[in-house]
NUMARGU-633908 format. One record per residue (C-alpha): residue in one letter; x, y, z. Coordinates in Angstrom, 1 decimal. Example, Ala and Ser with C-alpha at 12.3 -4.5 7.8 and 13.67 -1.06 7.14 Angstrom:
+--------+--------+--------+--------+
| nudren |     xx |     yy |     zz |
+--------+--------+--------+--------+
|      A |   12.3 |   -4.5 |    7.8 |
|      S |   13.7 |   -1.1 |    7.1 |
+--------+--------+--------+--------+
//
This chain:
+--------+--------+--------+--------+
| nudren |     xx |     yy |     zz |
+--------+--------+--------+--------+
|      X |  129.3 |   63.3 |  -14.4 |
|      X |  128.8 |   59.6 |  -16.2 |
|      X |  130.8 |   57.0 |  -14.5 |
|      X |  133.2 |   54.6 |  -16.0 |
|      X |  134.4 |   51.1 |  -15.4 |
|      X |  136.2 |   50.5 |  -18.5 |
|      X |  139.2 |   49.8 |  -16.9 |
|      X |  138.2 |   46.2 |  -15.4 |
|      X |  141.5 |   44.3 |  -16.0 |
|      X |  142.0 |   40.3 |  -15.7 |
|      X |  144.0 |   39.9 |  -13.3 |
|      X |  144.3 |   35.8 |  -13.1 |
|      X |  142.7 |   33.1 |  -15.1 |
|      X |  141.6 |   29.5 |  -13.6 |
|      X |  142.7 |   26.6 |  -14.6 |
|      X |  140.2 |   23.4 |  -13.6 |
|      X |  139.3 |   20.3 |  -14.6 |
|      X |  136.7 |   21.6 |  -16.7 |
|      X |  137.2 |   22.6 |  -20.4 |
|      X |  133.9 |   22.6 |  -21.2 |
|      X |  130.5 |   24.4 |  -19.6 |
|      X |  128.8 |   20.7 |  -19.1 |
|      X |  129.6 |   19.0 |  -15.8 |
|      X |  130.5 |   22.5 |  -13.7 |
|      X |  128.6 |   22.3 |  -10.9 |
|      X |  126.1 |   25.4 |  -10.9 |
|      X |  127.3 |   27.0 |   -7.8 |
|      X |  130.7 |   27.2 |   -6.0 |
|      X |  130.9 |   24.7 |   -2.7 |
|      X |  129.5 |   21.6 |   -3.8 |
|      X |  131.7 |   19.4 |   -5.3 |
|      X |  134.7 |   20.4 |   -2.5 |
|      X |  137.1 |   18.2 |   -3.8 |
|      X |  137.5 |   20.0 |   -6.9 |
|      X |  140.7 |   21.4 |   -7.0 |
|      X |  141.2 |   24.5 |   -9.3 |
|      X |  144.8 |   26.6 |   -9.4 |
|      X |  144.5 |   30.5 |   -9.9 |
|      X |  147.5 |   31.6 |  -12.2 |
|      X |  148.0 |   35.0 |  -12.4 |
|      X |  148.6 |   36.9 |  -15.6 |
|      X |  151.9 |   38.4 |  -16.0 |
|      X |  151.3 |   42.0 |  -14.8 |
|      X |  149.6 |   41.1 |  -12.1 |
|      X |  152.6 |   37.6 |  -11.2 |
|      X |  154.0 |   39.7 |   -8.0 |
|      X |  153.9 |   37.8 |   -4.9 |
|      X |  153.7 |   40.9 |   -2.6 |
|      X |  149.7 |   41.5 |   -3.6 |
|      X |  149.2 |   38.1 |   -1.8 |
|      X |  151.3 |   38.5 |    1.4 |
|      X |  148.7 |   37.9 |    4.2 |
|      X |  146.6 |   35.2 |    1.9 |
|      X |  148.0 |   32.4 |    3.8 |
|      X |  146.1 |   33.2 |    7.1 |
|      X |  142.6 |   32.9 |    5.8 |
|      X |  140.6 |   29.7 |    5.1 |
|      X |  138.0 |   30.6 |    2.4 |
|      X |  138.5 |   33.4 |   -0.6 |
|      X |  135.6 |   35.3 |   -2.6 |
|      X |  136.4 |   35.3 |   -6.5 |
|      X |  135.0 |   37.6 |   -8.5 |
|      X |  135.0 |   36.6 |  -12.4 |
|      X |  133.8 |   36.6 |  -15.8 |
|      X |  131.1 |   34.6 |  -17.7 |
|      X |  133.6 |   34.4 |  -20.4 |
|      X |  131.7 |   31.9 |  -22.9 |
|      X |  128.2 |   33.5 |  -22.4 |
|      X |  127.1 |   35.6 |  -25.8 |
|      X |  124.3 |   37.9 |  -25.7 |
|      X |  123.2 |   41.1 |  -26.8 |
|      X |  120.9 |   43.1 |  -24.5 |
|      X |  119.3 |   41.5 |  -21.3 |
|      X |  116.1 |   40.3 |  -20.3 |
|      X |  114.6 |   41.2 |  -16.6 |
|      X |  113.6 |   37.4 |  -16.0 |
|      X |  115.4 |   34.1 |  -15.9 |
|      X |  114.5 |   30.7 |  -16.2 |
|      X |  116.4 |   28.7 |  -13.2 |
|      X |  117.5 |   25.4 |  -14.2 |
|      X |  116.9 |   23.8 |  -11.0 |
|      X |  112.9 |   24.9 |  -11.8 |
|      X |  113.0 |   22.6 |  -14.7 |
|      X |  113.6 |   25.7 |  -17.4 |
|      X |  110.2 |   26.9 |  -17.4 |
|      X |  109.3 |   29.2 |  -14.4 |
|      X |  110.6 |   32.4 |  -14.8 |
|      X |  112.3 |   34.5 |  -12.1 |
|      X |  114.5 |   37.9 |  -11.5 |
|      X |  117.4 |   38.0 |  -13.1 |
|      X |  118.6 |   39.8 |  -10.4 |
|      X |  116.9 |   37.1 |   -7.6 |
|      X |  119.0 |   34.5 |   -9.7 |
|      X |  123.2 |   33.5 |  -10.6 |
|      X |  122.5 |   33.2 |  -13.9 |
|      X |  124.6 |   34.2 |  -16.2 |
|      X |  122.7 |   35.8 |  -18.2 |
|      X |  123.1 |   39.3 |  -16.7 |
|      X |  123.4 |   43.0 |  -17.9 |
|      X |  127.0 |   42.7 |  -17.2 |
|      X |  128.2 |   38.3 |  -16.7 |
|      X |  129.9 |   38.2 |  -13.7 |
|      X |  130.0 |   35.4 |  -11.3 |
|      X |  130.8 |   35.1 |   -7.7 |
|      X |  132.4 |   32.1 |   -6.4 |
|      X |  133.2 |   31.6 |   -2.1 |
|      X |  136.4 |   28.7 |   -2.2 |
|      X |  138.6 |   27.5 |   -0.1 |
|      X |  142.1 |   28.4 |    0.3 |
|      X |  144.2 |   25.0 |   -0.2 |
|      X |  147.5 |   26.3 |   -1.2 |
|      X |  149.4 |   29.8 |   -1.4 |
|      X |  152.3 |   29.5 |   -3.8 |
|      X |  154.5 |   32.6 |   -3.5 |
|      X |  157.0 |   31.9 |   -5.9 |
|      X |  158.4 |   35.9 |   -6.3 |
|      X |  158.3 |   34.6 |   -9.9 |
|      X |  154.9 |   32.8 |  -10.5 |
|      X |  152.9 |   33.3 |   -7.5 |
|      X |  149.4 |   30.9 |   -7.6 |
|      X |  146.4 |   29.9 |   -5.7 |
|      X |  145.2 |   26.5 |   -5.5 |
|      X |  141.4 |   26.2 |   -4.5 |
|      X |  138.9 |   24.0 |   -3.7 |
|      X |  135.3 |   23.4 |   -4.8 |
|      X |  134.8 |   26.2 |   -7.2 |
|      X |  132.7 |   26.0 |  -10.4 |
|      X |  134.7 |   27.3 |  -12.5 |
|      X |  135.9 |   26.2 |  -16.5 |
|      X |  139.4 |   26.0 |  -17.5 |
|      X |  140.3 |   29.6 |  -18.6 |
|      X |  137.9 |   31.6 |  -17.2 |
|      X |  138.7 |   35.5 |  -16.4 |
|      X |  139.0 |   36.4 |  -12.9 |
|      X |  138.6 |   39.9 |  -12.1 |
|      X |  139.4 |   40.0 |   -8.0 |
|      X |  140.2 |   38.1 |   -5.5 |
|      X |  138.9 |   39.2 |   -1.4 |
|      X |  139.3 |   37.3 |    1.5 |
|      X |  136.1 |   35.7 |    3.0 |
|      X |  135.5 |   36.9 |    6.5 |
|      X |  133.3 |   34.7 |    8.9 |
|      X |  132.3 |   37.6 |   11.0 |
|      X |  130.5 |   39.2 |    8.4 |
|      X |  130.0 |   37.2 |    4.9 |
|      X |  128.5 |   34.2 |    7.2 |
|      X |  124.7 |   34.9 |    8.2 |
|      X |  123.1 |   31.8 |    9.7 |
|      X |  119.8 |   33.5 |    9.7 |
|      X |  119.5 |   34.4 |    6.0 |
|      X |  117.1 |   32.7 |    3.8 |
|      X |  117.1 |   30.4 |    0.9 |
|      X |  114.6 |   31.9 |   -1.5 |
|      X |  113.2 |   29.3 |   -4.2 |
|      X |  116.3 |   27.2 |   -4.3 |
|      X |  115.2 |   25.9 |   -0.5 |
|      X |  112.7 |   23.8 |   -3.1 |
|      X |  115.4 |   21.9 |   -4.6 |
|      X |  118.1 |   22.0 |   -2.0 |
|      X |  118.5 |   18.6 |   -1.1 |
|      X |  118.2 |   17.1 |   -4.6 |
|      X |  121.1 |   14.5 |   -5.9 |
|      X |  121.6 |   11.4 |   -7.9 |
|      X |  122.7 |    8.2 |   -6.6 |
|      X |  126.1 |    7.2 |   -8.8 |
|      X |  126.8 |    3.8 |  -10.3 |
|      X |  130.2 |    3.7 |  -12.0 |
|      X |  130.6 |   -0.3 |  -13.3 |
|      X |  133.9 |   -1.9 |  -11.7 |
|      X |  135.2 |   -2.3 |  -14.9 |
|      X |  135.4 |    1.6 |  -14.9 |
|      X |  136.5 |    2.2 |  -11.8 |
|      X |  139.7 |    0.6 |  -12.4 |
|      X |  140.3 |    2.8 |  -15.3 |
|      X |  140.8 |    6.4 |  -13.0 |
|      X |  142.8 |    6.7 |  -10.0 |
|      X |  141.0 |    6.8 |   -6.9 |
|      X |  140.6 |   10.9 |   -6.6 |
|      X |  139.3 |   11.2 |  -10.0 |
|      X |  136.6 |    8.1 |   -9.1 |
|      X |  135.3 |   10.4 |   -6.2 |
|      X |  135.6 |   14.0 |   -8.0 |
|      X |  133.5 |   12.0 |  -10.6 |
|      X |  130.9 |   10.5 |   -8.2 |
|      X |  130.1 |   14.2 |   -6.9 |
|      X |  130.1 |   16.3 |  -10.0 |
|      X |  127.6 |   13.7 |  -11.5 |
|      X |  125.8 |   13.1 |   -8.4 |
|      X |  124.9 |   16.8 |   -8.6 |
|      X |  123.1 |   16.5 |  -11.9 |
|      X |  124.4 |   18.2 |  -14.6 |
|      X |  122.2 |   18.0 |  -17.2 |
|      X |  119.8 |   20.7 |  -18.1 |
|      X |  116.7 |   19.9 |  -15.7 |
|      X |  114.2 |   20.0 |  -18.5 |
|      X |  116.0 |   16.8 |  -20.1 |
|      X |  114.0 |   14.0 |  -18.4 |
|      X |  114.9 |   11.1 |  -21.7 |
|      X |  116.7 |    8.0 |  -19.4 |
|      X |  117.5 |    6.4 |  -23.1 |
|      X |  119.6 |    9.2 |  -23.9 |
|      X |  123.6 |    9.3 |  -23.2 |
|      X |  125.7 |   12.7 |  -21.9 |
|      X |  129.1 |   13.5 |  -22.4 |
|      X |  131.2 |   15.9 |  -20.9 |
|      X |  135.2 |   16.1 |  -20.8 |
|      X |  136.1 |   16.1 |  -17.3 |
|      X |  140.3 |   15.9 |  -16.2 |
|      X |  141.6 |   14.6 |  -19.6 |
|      X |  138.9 |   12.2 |  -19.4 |
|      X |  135.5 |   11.6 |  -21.7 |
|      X |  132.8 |   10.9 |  -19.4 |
|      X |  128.9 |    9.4 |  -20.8 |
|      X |  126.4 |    8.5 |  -18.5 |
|      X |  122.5 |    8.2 |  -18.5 |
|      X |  120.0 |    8.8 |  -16.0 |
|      X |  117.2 |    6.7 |  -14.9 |
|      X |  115.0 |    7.0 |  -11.7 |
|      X |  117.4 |    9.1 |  -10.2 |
|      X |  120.6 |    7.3 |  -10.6 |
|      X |  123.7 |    8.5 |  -12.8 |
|      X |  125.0 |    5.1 |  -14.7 |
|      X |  128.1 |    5.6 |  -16.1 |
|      X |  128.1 |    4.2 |  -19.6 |
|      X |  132.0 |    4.5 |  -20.4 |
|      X |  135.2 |    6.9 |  -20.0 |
|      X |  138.2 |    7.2 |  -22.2 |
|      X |  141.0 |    9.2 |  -22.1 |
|      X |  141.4 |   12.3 |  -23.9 |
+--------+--------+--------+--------+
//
Protein backbone atom coordinates (compact mmCIF):
# COMPACT_ATOMS: atom_id res chain seq x y z
CA UNK A 1 0.00 0.00 0.00
CA UNK A 2 1.63 3.52 -1.35
CA UNK A 3 2.02 5.98 1.36
CA UNK A 4 0.87 9.55 1.39
CA UNK A 5 1.92 12.78 2.94
CA UNK A 6 -0.28 15.11 1.09
CA UNK A 7 -1.71 16.40 4.03
CA UNK A 8 1.48 18.53 5.26
CA UNK A 9 -0.36 21.73 6.48
CA UNK A 10 1.42 25.23 7.38
CA UNK A 11 0.89 25.58 10.55
CA UNK A 12 2.84 29.12 11.27
CA UNK A 13 4.78 31.49 9.01
CA UNK A 14 8.04 33.57 10.22
CA UNK A 15 8.31 36.85 10.14
CA UNK A 16 12.24 38.19 10.18
CA UNK A 17 14.09 40.86 9.18
CA UNK A 18 14.72 39.31 5.99
CA UNK A 19 12.49 39.83 2.88
CA UNK A 20 14.76 38.84 0.67
CA UNK A 21 17.09 35.32 0.20
CA UNK A 22 20.43 37.67 0.18
CA UNK A 23 21.94 38.40 3.60
CA UNK A 24 20.23 35.07 5.53
CA UNK A 25 22.78 33.50 7.04
CA UNK A 26 23.13 29.85 5.56
CA UNK A 27 22.50 28.06 8.67
CA UNK A 28 20.44 28.59 11.86
CA UNK A 29 22.74 29.80 15.11
CA UNK A 30 25.06 32.19 13.76
CA UNK A 31 23.91 35.42 13.79
CA UNK A 32 22.08 34.86 17.51
CA UNK A 33 20.86 38.21 17.81
CA UNK A 34 18.49 37.83 15.12
CA UNK A 35 15.22 37.94 16.37
CA UNK A 36 12.47 36.30 14.29
CA UNK A 37 8.56 36.01 15.69
CA UNK A 38 6.59 32.65 14.65
CA UNK A 39 2.82 33.74 14.04
CA UNK A 40 0.63 31.06 13.72
CA UNK A 41 -1.96 30.74 10.98
CA UNK A 42 -5.46 31.02 12.08
CA UNK A 43 -6.39 27.22 12.48
CA UNK A 44 -3.66 26.45 14.11
CA UNK A 45 -3.85 30.40 16.68
CA UNK A 46 -4.83 28.13 19.89
CA UNK A 47 -2.62 28.70 22.81
CA UNK A 48 -3.28 25.17 24.39
CA UNK A 49 -0.83 23.35 21.49
CA UNK A 50 2.04 25.51 23.19
CA UNK A 51 1.35 24.98 26.99
CA UNK A 52 4.64 23.54 28.20
CA UNK A 53 6.84 25.69 25.50
CA UNK A 54 7.89 28.06 28.11
CA UNK A 55 10.11 25.46 30.04
CA UNK A 56 12.58 24.80 27.21
CA UNK A 57 15.45 26.92 26.03
CA UNK A 58 16.08 25.99 22.37
CA UNK A 59 13.13 24.80 19.63
CA UNK A 60 13.75 22.58 16.31
CA UNK A 61 11.68 24.18 13.33
CA UNK A 62 10.90 22.35 10.59
CA UNK A 63 9.92 24.44 7.33
CA UNK A 64 9.70 25.02 3.81
CA UNK A 65 12.05 26.29 1.10
CA UNK A 66 9.25 28.35 -0.09
CA UNK A 67 11.08 30.51 -2.94
CA UNK A 68 13.18 27.61 -4.33
CA UNK A 69 11.74 26.46 -7.97
CA UNK A 70 12.81 23.32 -9.52
CA UNK A 71 11.63 20.52 -11.39
CA UNK A 72 13.22 17.10 -10.63
CA UNK A 73 16.41 16.80 -8.44
CA UNK A 74 19.94 16.17 -8.98
CA UNK A 75 21.96 13.57 -6.59
CA UNK A 76 24.88 16.18 -6.08
CA UNK A 77 25.21 19.69 -4.86
CA UNK A 78 27.55 22.40 -5.18
CA UNK A 79 28.12 23.84 -1.42
CA UNK A 80 28.60 27.44 -1.41
CA UNK A 81 31.08 27.47 1.29
CA UNK A 82 33.35 25.17 -1.48
CA UNK A 83 33.41 28.11 -3.69
CA UNK A 84 30.39 26.66 -6.11
CA UNK A 85 32.39 24.20 -7.82
CA UNK A 86 33.08 20.92 -5.87
CA UNK A 87 30.19 18.84 -5.98
CA UNK A 88 28.78 16.88 -2.96
CA UNK A 89 25.60 14.69 -1.79
CA UNK A 90 22.64 16.27 -1.86
CA UNK A 91 21.78 14.39 0.94
CA UNK A 92 25.50 15.13 2.83
CA UNK A 93 24.46 18.87 2.24
CA UNK A 94 21.39 21.67 3.54
CA UNK A 95 20.85 22.71 0.43
CA UNK A 96 17.92 23.50 -0.67
CA UNK A 97 17.82 22.02 -3.55
CA UNK A 98 16.26 18.71 -2.38
CA UNK A 99 13.73 16.08 -3.71
CA UNK A 100 11.28 17.53 -1.31
CA UNK A 101 12.82 21.58 0.13
CA UNK A 102 12.62 21.47 3.61
CA UNK A 103 14.83 23.08 6.04
CA UNK A 104 15.71 22.43 9.58
CA UNK A 105 16.43 25.23 11.79
CA UNK A 106 17.65 24.62 16.03
CA UNK A 107 16.63 28.45 17.76
CA UNK A 108 16.32 29.69 20.77
CA UNK A 109 13.23 30.24 22.69
CA UNK A 110 13.18 34.10 23.58
CA UNK A 111 9.55 34.69 24.21
CA UNK A 112 6.25 32.56 24.51
CA UNK A 113 3.28 34.73 23.86
CA UNK A 114 0.11 32.88 24.86
CA UNK A 115 -2.40 35.34 24.02
CA UNK A 116 -5.61 32.60 23.93
CA UNK A 117 -6.28 34.81 20.80
CA UNK A 118 -2.90 35.20 18.94
CA UNK A 119 -0.47 32.94 20.51
CA UNK A 120 3.35 33.60 18.99
CA UNK A 121 6.95 32.66 19.35
CA UNK A 122 9.66 34.95 19.33
CA UNK A 123 13.11 33.34 18.35
CA UNK A 124 16.53 33.90 18.09
CA UNK A 125 19.20 33.31 15.51
CA UNK A 126 17.29 31.58 12.88
CA UNK A 127 17.91 31.89 9.14
CA UNK A 128 14.88 32.28 8.08
CA UNK A 129 13.04 35.01 5.27
CA UNK A 130 10.11 36.92 6.09
CA UNK A 131 7.10 34.61 5.19
CA UNK A 132 8.50 31.41 5.01
CA UNK A 133 6.15 28.17 5.72
CA UNK A 134 6.76 26.45 8.83
CA UNK A 135 5.61 23.01 9.01
CA UNK A 136 6.34 21.90 12.91
CA UNK A 137 7.61 23.00 15.73
CA UNK A 138 9.60 20.20 18.51
CA UNK A 139 11.34 21.08 21.46
CA UNK A 140 15.16 20.64 21.43
CA UNK A 141 16.32 18.24 23.99
CA UNK A 142 20.02 18.46 25.34
CA UNK A 143 20.01 14.87 26.35
CA UNK A 144 19.69 13.60 23.10
CA UNK A 145 19.86 16.23 20.00
CA UNK A 146 23.37 17.40 21.61
CA UNK A 147 26.37 14.94 20.57
CA UNK A 148 29.70 16.52 21.48
CA UNK A 149 31.43 13.65 19.64
CA UNK A 150 29.85 13.93 16.19
CA UNK A 151 31.79 15.19 13.33
CA UNK A 152 31.89 18.07 11.07
CA UNK A 153 32.23 16.59 7.56
CA UNK A 154 33.67 19.07 4.88
CA UNK A 155 32.25 22.21 6.47
CA UNK A 156 35.17 21.64 9.41
CA UNK A 157 37.25 23.18 6.16
CA UNK A 158 35.54 26.42 6.31
CA UNK A 159 34.33 26.64 9.88
CA UNK A 160 36.12 29.34 11.22
CA UNK A 161 35.84 31.64 8.21
CA UNK A 162 34.42 35.53 8.68
CA UNK A 163 34.87 38.98 7.55
CA UNK A 164 36.14 41.78 9.52
CA UNK A 165 33.20 44.68 9.36
CA UNK A 166 33.87 48.42 8.74
CA UNK A 167 30.70 50.44 8.90
CA UNK A 168 31.90 54.43 8.34
CA UNK A 169 30.74 56.62 11.51
CA UNK A 170 28.72 58.52 9.34
CA UNK A 171 26.59 55.26 9.08
CA UNK A 172 26.54 54.17 12.24
CA UNK A 173 24.72 57.09 13.35
CA UNK A 174 22.02 56.36 10.92
CA UNK A 175 20.67 52.79 12.76
CA UNK A 176 20.03 52.30 16.29
CA UNK A 177 22.54 50.54 18.18
CA UNK A 178 20.85 46.79 17.85
CA UNK A 179 20.47 47.07 14.12
CA UNK A 180 24.44 48.29 14.04
CA UNK A 181 25.37 44.86 15.64
CA UNK A 182 22.64 42.49 13.84
CA UNK A 183 24.38 44.26 10.78
CA UNK A 184 28.04 43.67 11.81
CA UNK A 185 27.24 39.69 12.16
CA UNK A 186 24.98 38.94 9.26
CA UNK A 187 27.75 40.65 6.97
CA UNK A 188 30.57 39.40 8.90
CA UNK A 189 29.29 35.95 7.97
CA UNK A 190 29.68 36.61 4.27
CA UNK A 191 26.80 36.49 2.26
CA UNK A 192 27.71 36.62 -1.00
CA UNK A 193 27.79 33.70 -3.21
CA UNK A 194 31.54 32.26 -2.53
CA UNK A 195 32.42 32.07 -6.15
CA UNK A 196 32.11 36.07 -6.34
CA UNK A 197 35.63 37.13 -5.52
CA UNK A 198 35.24 40.99 -7.65
CA UNK A 199 36.25 43.70 -4.46
CA UNK A 200 35.15 46.54 -7.13
CA UNK A 201 31.78 45.30 -7.17
CA UNK A 202 28.88 46.57 -4.64
CA UNK A 203 25.98 44.09 -2.87
CA UNK A 204 22.73 44.97 -1.81
CA UNK A 205 20.38 43.36 0.29
CA UNK A 206 17.17 44.74 2.24
CA UNK A 207 17.79 44.00 5.74
CA UNK A 208 14.99 45.48 8.79
CA UNK A 209 13.47 48.19 6.52
CA UNK A 210 16.83 49.18 5.66
CA UNK A 211 18.92 48.98 2.11
CA UNK A 212 22.24 47.81 2.87
CA UNK A 213 25.52 47.89 -0.08
CA UNK A 214 28.80 46.92 0.83
CA UNK A 215 31.98 45.57 -0.99
CA UNK A 216 34.54 43.21 0.00
CA UNK A 217 38.18 43.49 -0.19
CA UNK A 218 40.94 41.34 1.52
CA UNK A 219 38.55 39.96 3.76
CA UNK A 220 36.85 42.99 5.16
CA UNK A 221 32.95 43.93 4.60
CA UNK A 222 33.02 47.92 3.86
CA UNK A 223 29.89 49.27 4.11
CA UNK A 224 29.24 51.63 1.20
CA UNK A 225 25.78 53.20 2.29
CA UNK A 226 22.22 52.30 3.95
CA UNK A 227 18.91 54.07 3.39
CA UNK A 228 15.81 53.41 4.64
CA UNK A 229 13.22 51.52 2.93
Amino acid sequence: MEESYDRIRIIARARSEFPSKFGIPRQSGLVPSLRTRIVFEPEYRNAEALRGIGEFSHLWLIWGFSEVQQEGWSPTVRPPRLGGNRRMGVFATRSPFRPNPIGLSCVELIEADLNPKNPTLLVGGADLMDGTPIFDIKPYLLTTDCHPEATKGFTQEHEDYQLDVEIPEQIVKKLPAEKVTKLREVLSQDPRPAYHHDESRVYGFPFDGYEVKFSVTERKAIVQSIRKM
